[in-house]
C-alpha positions as CSV (number, residue, x, y, z in Angstrom):
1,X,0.0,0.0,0.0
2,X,1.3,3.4,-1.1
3,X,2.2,5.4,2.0
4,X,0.8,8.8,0.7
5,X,-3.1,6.5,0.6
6,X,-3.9,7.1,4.3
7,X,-2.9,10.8,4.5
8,X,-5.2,11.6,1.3
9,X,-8.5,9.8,3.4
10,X,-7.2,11.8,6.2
11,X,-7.0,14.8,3.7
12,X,-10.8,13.8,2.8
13,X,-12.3,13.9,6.1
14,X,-11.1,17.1,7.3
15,X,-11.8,18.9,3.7
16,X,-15.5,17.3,4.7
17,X,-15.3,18.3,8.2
18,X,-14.4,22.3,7.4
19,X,-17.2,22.3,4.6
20,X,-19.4,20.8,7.5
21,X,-18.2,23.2,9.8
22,X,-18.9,26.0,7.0
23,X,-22.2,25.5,7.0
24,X,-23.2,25.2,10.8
25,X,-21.1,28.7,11.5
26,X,-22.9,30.3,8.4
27,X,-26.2,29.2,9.2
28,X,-25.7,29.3,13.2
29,X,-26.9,26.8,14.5
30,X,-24.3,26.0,17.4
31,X,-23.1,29.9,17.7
32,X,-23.9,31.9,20.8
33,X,-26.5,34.4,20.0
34,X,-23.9,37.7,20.9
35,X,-21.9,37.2,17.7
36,X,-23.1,39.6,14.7
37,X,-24.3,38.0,11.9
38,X,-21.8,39.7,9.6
39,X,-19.2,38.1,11.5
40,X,-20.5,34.5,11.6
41,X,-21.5,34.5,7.7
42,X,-18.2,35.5,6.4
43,X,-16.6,32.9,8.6
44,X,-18.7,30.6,7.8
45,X,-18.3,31.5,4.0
46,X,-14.2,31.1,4.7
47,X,-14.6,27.6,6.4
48,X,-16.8,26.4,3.4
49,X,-13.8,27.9,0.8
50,X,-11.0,26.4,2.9
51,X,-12.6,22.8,2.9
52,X,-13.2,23.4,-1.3
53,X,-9.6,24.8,-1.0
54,X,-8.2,21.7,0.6
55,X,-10.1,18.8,-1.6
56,X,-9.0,20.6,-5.0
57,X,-6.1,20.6,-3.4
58,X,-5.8,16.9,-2.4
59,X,-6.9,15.7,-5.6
60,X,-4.5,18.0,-8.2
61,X,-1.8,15.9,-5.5
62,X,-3.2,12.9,-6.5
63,X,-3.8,13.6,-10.1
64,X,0.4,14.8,-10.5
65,X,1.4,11.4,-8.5
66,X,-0.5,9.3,-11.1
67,X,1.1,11.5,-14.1
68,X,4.9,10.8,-12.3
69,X,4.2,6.9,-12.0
70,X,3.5,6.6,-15.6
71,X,6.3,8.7,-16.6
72,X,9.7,6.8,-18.3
């Protein structure tokens, strides 16, 4: 098994987790009600773009390893 396999599910999960996370901040569900709505949206909005962030991310890794194997 190639040793770079497990990190990329790890890589998965927490892209999934962040979008996750994204989405309860933005929509405020487990935010005390003092924070201003301003606040909590656009963190939210930079937790959802930091999980899309780190999946394009993992898979343009796995896209240039499979490119090297096959090269002479």
């Amino acid at each position: 098994m190639d040793s770079f396999k497990p990190m990329v599910y790890v890589g998965y999960v927490m892209s999934g987790f962040l979008f996750l996370c994204g989405i309860v901040i933005a929509t405020g569900l487990f935010m005390p009600p003092t924070m201003p709505e301003k606040f909590r949206i656009m963190f939210g909005v930079v937790m959802l773009l930091y999980g899309i962030y780190r999946f394009v991310n993992i898979r343009m890794q796995q896209h240039q390893r499979h490119e090297d194997r096959f090269l002479p």
